[in-house]
N, CA, C, O and CB atoms as a CASP TS submission, in Angstrom:
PFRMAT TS
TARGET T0000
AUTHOR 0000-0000-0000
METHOD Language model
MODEL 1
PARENT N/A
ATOM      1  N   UNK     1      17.346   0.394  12.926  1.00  0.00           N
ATOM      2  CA  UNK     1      18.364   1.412  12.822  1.00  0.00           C
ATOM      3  C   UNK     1      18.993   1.291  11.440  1.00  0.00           C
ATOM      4  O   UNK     1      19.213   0.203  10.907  1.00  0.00           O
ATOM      5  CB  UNK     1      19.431   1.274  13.956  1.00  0.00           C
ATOM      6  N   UNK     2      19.230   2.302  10.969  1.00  0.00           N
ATOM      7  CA  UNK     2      20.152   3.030   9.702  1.00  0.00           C
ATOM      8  C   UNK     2      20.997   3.708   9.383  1.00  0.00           C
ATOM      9  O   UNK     2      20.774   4.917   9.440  1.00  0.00           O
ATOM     10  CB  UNK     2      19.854   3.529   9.149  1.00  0.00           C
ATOM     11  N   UNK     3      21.661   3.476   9.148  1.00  0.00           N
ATOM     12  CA  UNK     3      23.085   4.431   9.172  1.00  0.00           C
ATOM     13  C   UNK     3      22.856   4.910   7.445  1.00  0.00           C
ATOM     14  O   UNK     3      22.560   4.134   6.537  1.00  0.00           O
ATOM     15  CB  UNK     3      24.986   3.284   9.594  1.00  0.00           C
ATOM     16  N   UNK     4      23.098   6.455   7.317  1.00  0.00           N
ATOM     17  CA  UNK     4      22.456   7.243   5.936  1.00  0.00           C
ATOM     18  C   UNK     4      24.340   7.951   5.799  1.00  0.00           C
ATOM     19  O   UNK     4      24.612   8.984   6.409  1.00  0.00           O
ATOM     20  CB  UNK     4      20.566   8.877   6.355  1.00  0.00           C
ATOM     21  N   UNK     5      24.990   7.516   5.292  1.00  0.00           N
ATOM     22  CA  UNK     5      26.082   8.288   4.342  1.00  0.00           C
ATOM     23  C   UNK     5      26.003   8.154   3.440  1.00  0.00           C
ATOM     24  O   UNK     5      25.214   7.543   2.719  1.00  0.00           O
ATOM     25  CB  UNK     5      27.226   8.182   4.339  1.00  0.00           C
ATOM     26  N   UNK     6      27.486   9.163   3.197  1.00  0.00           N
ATOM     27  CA  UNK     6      28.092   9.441   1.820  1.00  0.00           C
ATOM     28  C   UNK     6      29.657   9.216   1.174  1.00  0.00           C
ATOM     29  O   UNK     6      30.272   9.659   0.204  1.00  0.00           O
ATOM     30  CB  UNK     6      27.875  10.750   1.719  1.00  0.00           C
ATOM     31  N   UNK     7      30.003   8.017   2.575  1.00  0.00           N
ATOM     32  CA  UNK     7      31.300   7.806   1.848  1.00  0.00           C
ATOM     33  C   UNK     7      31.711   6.362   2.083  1.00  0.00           C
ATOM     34  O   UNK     7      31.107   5.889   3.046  1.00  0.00           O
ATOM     35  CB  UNK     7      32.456   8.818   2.348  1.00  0.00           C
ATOM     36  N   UNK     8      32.284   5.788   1.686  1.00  0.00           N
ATOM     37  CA  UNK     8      32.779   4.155   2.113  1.00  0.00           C
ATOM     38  C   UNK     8      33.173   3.766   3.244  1.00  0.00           C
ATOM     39  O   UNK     8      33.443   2.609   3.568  1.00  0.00           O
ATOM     40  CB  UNK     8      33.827   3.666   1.482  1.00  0.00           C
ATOM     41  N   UNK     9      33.247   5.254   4.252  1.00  0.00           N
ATOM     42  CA  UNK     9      34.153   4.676   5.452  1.00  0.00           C
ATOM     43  C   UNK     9      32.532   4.456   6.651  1.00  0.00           C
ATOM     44  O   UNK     9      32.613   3.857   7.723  1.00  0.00           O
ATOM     45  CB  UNK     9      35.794   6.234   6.148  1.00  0.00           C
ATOM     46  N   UNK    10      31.696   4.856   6.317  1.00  0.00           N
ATOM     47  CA  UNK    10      30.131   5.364   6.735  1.00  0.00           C
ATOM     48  C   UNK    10      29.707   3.704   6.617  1.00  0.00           C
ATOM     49  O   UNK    10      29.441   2.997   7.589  1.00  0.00           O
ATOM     50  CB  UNK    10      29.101   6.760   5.396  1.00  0.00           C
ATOM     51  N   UNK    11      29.712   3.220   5.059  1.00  0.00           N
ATOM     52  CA  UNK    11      29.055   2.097   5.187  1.00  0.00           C
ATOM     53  C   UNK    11      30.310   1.085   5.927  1.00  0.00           C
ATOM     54  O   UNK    11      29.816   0.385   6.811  1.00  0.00           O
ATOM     55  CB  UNK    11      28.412   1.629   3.651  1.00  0.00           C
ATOM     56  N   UNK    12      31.342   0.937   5.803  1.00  0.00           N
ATOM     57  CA  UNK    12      32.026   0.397   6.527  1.00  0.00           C
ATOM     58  C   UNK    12      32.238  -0.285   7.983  1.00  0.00           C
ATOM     59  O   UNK    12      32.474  -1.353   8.547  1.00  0.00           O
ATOM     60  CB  UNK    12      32.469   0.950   6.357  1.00  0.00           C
ATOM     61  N   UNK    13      31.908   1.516   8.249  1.00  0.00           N
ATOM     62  CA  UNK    13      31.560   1.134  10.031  1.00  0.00           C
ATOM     63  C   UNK    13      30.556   0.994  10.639  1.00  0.00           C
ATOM     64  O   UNK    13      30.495   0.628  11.813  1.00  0.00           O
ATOM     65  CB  UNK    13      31.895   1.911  10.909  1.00  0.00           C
ATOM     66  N   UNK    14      29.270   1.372   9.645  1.00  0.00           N
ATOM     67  CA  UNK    14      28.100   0.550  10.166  1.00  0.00           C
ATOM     68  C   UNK    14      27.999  -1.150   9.315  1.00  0.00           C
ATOM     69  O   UNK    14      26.857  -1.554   9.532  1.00  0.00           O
ATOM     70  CB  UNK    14      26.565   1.614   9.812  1.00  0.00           C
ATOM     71  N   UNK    15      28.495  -1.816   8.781  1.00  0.00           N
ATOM     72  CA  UNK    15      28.825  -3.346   8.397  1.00  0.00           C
ATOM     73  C   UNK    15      29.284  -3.505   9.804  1.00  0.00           C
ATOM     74  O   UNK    15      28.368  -3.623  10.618  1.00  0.00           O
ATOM     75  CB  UNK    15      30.056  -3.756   7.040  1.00  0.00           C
ATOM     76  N   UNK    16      30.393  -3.532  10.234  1.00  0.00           N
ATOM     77  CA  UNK    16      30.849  -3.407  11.435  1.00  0.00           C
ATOM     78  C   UNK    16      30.553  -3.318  12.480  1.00  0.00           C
ATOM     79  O   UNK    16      31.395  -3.507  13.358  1.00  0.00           O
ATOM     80  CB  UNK    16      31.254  -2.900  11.507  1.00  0.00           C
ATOM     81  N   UNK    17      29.038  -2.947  12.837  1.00  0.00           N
ATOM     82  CA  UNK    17      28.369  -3.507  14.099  1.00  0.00           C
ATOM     83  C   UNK    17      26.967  -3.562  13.120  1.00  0.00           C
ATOM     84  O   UNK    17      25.970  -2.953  13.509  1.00  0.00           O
ATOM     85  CB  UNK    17      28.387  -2.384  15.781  1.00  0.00           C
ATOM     86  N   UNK    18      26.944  -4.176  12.076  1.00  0.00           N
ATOM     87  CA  UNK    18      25.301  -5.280  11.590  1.00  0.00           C
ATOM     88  C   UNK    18      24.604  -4.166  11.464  1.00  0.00           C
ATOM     89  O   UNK    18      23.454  -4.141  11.903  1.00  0.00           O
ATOM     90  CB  UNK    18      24.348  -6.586  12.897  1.00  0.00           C
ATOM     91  N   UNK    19      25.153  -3.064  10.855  1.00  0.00           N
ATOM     92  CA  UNK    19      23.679  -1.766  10.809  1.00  0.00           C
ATOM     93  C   UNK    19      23.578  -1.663   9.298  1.00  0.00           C
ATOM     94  O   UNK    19      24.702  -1.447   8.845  1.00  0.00           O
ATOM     95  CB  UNK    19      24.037   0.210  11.611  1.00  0.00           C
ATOM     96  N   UNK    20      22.647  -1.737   8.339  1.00  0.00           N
ATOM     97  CA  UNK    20      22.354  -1.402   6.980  1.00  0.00           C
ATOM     98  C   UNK    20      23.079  -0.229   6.848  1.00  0.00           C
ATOM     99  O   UNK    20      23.563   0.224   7.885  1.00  0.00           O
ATOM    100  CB  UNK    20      20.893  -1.249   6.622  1.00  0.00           C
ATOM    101  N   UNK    21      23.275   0.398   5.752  1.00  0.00           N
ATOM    102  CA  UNK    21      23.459   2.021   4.882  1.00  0.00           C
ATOM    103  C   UNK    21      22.846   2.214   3.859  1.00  0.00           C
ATOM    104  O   UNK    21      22.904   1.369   2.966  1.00  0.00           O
ATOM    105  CB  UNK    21      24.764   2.418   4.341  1.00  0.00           C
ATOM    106  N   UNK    22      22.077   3.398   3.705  1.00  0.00           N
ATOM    107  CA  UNK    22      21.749   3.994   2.759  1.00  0.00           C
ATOM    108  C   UNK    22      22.556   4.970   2.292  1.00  0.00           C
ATOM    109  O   UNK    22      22.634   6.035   2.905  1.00  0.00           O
ATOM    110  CB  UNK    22      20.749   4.338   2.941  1.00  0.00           C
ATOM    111  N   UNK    23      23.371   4.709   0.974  1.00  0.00           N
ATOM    112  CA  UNK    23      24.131   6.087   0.499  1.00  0.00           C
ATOM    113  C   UNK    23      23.459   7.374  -0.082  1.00  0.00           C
ATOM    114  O   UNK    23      22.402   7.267  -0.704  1.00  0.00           O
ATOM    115  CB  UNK    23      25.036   5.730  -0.567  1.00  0.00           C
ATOM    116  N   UNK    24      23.960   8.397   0.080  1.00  0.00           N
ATOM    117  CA  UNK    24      23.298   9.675  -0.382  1.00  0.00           C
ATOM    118  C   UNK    24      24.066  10.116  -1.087  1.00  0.00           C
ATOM    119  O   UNK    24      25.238  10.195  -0.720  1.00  0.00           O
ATOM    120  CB  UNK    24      22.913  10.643   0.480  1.00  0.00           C
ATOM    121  N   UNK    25      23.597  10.633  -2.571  1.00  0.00           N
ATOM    122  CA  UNK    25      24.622  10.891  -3.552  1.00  0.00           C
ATOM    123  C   UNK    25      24.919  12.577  -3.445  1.00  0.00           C
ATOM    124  O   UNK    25      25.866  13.070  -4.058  1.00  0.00           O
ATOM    125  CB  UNK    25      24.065  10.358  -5.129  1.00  0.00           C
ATOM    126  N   UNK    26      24.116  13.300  -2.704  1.00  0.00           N
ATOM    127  CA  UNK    26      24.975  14.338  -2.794  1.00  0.00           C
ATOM    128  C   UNK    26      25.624  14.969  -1.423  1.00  0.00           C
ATOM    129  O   UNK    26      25.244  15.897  -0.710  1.00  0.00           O
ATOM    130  CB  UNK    26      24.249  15.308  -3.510  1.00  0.00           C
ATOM    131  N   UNK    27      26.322  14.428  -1.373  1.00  0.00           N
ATOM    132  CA  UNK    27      27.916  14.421  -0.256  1.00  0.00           C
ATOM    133  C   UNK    27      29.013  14.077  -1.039  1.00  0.00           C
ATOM    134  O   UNK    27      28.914  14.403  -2.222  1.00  0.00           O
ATOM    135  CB  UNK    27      28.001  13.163   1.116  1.00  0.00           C
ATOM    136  N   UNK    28      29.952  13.552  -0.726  1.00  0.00           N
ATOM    137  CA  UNK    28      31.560  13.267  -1.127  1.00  0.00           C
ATOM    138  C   UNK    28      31.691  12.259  -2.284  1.00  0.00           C
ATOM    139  O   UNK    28      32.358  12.162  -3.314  1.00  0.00           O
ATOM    140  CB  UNK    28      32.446  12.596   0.195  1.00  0.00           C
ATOM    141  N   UNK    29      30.674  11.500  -1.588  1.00  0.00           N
ATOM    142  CA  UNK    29      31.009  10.340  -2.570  1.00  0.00           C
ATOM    143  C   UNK    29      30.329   9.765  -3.540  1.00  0.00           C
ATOM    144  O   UNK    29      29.133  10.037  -3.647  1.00  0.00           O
ATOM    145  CB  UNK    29      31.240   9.413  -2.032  1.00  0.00           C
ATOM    146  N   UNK    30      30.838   9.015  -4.283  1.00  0.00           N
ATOM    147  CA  UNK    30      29.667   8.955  -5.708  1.00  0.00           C
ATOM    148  C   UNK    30      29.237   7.632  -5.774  1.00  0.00           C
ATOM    149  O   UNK    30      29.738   6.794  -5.024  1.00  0.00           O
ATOM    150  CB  UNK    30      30.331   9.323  -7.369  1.00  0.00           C
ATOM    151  N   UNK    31      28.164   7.269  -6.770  1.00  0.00           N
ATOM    152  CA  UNK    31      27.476   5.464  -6.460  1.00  0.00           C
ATOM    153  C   UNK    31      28.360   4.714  -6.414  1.00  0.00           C
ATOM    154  O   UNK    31      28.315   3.849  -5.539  1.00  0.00           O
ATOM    155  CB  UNK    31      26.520   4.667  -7.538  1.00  0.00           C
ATOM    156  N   UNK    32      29.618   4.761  -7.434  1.00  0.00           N
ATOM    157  CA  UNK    32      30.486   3.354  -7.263  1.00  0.00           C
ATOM    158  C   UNK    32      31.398   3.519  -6.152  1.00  0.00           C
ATOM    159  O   UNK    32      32.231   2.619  -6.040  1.00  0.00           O
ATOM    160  CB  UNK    32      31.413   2.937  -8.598  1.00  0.00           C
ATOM    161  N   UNK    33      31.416   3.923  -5.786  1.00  0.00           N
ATOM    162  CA  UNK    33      32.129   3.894  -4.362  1.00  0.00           C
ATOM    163  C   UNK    33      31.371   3.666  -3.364  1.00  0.00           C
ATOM    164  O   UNK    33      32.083   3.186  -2.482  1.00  0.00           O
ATOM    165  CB  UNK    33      32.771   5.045  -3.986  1.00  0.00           C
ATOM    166  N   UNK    34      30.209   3.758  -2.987  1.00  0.00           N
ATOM    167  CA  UNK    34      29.327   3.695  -1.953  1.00  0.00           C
ATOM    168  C   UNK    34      29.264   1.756  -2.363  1.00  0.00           C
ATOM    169  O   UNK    34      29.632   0.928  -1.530  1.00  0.00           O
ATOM    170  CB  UNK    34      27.676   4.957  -2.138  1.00  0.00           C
ATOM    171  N   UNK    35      28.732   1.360  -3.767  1.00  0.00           N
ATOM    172  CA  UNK    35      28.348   0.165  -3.876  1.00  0.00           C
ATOM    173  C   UNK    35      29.370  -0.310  -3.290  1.00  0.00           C
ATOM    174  O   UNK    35      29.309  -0.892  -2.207  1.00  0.00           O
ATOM    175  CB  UNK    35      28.014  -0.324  -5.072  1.00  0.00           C
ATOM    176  N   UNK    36      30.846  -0.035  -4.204  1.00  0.00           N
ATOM    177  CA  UNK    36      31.444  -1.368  -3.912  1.00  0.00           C
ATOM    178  C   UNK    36      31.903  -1.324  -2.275  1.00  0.00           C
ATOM    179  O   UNK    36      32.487  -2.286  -1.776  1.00  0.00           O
ATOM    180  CB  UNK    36      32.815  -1.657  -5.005  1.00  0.00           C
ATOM    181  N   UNK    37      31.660  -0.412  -1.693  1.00  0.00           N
ATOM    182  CA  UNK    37      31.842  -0.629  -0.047  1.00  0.00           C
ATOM    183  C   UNK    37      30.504  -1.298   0.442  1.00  0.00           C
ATOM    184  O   UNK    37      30.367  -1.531   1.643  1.00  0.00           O
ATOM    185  CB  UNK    37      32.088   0.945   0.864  1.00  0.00           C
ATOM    186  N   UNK    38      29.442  -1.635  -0.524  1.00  0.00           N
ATOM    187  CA  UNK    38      28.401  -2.472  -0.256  1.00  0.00           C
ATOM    188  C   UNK    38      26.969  -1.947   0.532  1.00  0.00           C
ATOM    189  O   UNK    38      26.075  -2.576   1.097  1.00  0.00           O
ATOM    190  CB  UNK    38      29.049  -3.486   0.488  1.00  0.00           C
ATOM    191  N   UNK    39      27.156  -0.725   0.332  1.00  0.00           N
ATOM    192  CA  UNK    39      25.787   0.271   0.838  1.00  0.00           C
ATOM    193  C   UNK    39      24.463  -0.879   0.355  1.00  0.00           C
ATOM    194  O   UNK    39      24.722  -1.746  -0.479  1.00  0.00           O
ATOM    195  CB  UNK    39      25.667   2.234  -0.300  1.00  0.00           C
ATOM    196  N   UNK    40      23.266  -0.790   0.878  1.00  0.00           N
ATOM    197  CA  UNK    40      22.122  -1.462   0.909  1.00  0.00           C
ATOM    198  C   UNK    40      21.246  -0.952  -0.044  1.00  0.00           C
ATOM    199  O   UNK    40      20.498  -1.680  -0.696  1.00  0.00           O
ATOM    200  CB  UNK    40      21.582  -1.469   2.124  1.00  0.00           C
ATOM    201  N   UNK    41      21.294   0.185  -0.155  1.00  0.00           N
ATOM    202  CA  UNK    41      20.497   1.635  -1.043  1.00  0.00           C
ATOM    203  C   UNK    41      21.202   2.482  -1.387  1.00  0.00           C
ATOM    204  O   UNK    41      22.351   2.634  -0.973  1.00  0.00           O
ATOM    205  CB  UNK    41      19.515   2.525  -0.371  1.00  0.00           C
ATOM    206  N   UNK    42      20.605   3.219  -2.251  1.00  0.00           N
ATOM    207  CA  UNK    42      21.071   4.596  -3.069  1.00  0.00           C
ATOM    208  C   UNK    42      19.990   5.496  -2.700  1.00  0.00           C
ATOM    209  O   UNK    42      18.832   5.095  -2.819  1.00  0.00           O
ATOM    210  CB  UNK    42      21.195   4.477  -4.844  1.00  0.00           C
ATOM    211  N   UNK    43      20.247   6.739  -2.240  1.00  0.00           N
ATOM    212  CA  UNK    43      19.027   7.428  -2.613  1.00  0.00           C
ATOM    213  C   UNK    43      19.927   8.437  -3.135  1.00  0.00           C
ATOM    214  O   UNK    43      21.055   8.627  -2.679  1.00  0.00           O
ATOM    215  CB  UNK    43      17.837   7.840  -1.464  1.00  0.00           C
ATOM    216  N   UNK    44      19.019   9.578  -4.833  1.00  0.00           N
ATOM    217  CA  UNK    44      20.216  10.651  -5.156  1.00  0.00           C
ATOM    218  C   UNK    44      19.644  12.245  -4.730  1.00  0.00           C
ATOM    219  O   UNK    44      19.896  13.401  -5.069  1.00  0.00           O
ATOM    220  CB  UNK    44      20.638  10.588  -7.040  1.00  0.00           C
ATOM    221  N   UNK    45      18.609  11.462  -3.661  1.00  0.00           N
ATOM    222  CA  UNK    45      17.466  13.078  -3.322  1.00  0.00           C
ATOM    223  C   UNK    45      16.929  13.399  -2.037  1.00  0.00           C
ATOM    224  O   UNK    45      15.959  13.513  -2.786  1.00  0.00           O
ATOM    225  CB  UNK    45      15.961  13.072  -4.118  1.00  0.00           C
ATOM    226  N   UNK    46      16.646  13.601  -1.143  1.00  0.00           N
ATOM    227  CA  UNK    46      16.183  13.566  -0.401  1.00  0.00           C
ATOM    228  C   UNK    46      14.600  12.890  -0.463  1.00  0.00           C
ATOM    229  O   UNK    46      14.150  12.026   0.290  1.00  0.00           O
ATOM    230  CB  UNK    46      16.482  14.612  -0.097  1.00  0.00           C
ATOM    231  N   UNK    47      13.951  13.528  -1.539  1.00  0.00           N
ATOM    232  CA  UNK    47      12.420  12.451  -1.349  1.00  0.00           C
ATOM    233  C   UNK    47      12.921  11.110  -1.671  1.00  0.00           C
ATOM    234  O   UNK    47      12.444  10.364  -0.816  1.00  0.00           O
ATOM    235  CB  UNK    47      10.928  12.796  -2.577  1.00  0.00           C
ATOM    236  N   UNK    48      13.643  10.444  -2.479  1.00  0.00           N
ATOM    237  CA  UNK    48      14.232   8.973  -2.456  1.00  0.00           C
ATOM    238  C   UNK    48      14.813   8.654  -0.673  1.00  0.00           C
ATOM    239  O   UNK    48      14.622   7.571  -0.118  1.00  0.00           O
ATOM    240  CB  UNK    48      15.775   8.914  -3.795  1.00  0.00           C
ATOM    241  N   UNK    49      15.261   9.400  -0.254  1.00  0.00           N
ATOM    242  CA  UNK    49      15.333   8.928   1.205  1.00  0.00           C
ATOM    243  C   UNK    49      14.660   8.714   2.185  1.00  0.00           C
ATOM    244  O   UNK    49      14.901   8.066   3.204  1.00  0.00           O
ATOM    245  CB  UNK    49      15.825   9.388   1.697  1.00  0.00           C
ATOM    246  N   UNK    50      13.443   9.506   1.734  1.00  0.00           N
ATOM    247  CA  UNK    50      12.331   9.352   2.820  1.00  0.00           C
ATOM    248  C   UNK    50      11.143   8.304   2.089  1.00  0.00           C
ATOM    249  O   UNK    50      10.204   7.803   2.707  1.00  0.00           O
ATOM    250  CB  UNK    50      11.614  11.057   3.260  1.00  0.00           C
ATOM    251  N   UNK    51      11.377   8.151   0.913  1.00  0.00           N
ATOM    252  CA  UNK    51      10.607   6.239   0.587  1.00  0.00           C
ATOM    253  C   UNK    51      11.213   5.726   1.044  1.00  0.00           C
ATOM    254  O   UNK    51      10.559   4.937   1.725  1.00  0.00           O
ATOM    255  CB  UNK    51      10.448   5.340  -0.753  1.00  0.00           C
ATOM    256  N   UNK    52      12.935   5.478   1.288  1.00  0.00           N
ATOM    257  CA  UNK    52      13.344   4.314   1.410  1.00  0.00           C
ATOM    258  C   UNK    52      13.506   4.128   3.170  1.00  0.00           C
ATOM    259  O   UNK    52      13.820   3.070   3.714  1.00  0.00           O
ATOM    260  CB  UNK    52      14.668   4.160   0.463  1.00  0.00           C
ATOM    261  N   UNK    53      13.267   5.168   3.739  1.00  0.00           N
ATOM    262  CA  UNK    53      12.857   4.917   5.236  1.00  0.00           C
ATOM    263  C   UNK    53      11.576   5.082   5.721  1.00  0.00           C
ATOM    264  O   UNK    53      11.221   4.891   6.884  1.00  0.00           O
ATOM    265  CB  UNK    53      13.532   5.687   6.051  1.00  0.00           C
ATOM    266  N   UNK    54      10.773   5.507   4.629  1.00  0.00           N
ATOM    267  CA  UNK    54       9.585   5.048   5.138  1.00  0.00           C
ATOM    268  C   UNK    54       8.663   3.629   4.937  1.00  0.00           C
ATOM    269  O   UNK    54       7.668   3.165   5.494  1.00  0.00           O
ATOM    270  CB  UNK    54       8.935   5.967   4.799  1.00  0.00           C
ATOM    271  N   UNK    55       9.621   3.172   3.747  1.00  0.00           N
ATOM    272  CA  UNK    55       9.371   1.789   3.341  1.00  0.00           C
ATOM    273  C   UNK    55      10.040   0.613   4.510  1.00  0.00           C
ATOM    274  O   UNK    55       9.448  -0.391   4.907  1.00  0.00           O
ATOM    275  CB  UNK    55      10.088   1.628   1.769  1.00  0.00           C
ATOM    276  N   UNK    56      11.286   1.015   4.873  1.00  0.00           N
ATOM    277  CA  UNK    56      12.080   0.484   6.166  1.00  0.00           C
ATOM    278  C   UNK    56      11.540   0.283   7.193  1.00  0.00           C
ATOM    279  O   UNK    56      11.750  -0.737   7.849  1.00  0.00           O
ATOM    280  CB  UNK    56      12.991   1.172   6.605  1.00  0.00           C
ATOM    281  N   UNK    57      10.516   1.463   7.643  1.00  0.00           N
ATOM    282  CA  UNK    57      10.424   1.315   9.192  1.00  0.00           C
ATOM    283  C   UNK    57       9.116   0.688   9.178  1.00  0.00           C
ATOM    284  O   UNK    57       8.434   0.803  10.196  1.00  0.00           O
ATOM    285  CB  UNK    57      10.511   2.753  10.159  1.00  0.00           C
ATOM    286  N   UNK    58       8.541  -0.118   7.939  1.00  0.00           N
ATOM    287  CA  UNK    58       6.782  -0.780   8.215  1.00  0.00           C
ATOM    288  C   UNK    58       7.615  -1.932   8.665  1.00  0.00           C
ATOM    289  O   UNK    58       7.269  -2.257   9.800  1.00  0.00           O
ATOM    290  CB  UNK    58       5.320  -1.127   6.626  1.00  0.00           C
ATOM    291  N   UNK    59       8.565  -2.659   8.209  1.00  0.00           N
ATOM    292  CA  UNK    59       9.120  -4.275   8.414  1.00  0.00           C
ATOM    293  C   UNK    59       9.807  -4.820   9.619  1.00  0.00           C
ATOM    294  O   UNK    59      10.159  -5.999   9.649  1.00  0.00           O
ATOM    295  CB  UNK    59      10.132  -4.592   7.408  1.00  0.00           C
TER
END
């Protein structure tokens, strides 16, 4: 499981029950805000989101 936002409160509350985040840069919020709430990934596109969950779900 993955939790995919776009704002600090997203990666927050999935930290909060042990779920990764991938931030998405076009929603609300921008990279340094996603990092320093400690997101796992960046993707700034949709095809960057679907490598980084299709790379996710082989492991």
């Amino acid at each position: 499981m993955i939790m995919i936002g776009d704002r600090h409160h997203d990666v927050h509350g999935a930290r909060e029950h042990g779920i990764d985040t991938i931030g998405v840069l076009w929603g609300y919020g921008d990279a340094a805000e996603l990092e320093d709430a400690g997101v796992s990934e960046l993707a700034a596109d949709t095809q960057i989101l679907k490598e980084l969950l299709l790379d996710s779900s082989g492991s």
